[in-house]
N, C-alpha and C positions, 0 to 999 in steps of 0.2 A: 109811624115808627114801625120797622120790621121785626120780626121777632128776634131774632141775632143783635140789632142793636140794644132791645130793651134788655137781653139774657147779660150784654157786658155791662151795661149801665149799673143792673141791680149786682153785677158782681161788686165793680167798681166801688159800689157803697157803701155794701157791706163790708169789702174786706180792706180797701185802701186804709180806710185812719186803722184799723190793727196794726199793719205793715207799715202804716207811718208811725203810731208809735214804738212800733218794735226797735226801727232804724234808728229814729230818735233818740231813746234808751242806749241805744247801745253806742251812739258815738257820743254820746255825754258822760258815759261810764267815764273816757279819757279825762275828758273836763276836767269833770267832778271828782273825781278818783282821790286831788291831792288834798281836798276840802271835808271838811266835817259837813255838808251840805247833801239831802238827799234829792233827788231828781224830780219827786212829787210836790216838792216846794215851788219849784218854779212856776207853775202856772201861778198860783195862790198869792206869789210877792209880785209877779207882773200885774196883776188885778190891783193888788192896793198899790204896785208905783201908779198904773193908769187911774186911779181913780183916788185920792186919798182919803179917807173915814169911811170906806165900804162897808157896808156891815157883811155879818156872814152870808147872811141870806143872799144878796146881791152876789156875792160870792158864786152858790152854790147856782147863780140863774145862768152865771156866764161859763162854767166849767159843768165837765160830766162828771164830775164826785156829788154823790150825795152829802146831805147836810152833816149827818155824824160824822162824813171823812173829811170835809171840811173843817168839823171843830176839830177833829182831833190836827190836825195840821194846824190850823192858827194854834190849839195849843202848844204844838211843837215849836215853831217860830218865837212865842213867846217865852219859854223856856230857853230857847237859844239867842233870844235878845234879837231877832231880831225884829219881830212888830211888836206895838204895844195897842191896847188897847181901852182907850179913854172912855167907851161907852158906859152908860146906866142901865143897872138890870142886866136883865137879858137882852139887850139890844147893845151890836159890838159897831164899835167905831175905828178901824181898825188904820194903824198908820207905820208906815218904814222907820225905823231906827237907823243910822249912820251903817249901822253891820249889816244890816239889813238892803240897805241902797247899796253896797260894797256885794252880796248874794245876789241882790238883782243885776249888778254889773257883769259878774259870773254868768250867768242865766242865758243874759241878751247875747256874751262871747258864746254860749254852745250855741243858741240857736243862730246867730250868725255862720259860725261852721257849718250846722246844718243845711241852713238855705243853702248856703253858697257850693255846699254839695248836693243835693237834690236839685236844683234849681238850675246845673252848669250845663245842660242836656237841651235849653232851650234858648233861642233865640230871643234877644231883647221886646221883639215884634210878640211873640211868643206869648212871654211872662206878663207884657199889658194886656193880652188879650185874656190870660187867664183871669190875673186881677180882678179885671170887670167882671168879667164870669164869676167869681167867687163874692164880688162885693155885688153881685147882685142878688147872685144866690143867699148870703148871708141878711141882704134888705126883706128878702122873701122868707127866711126860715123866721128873719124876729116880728113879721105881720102873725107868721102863723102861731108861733107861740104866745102873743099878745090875745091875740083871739080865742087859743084854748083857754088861757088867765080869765079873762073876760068871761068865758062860758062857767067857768068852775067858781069863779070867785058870785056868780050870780045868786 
């Protein structure tokens, strides 16, 4: 690898998800704008639609919000009806409410805009080749994180 390619790589990594979520943010302002819904919910209801009785922690493995931003958002969502939260103790069970599947329907329409704006720059050939690329990289980042687990949890 030359030194020019590694210099855009460690740009690339650094700064691209900023600038994706800057973009993000900001074409969701339109979304959301007409909704009592704020923008940092999104990830948080997409995780309990995909998975349902998430606890927070689970939460906090799949998203870059630490665990107190995470509470504090499910407790927002609860508040706003729209998850509830069945668990015992301190261990949360967390699940979509009707208003809540109606916010994640919201959620999935901006990030459909989204892709279908970022995304119109590339050729169908394109987008499967990145895909792989990302769902590989993705099968790689959650070895390495399993293995940090593994080492700290020893």
């Amino acid at each position: 690898m030359d030194e020019q390619f590694e210099n855009d790589c460690n740009k690339m990594f650094y700064f691209l998800p900023g600038k994706l979520k800057k973009a993000i943010s900001r074409m969701s302002a339109d979304v959301i704008s007409e909704t009592s819904l704020k923008e940092y919910y999104f990830p948080v209801l997409r995780a309990i639609y995909y998975k349902d009785g998430i606890t927070q922690k689970e939460i906090t493995s799949y998203l870059t919000f630490d665990k107190s931003r995470v509470s504090v958002i499910v407790h927002e969502l609860i508040e706003n009806g729209l998850v509830t939260d069945t668990g015992q103790g301190r261990t949360s069970c967390l699940h979509l409410t009707e208003e809540g599947r109606q916010a994640n329907a919201v959620g999935r329409m901006y990030y459909r805009i989204a892709y279908s704006t970022f995304f119109q720059v590339f050729t169908d050939e394109e987008l499967e080749q990145s895909y792989r690329f990302f769902a590989k990289l993705d099968k790689r980042l959650d070895e390495i994180l399993a293995e940090k687990e593994d080492k700290t949890d020893s």
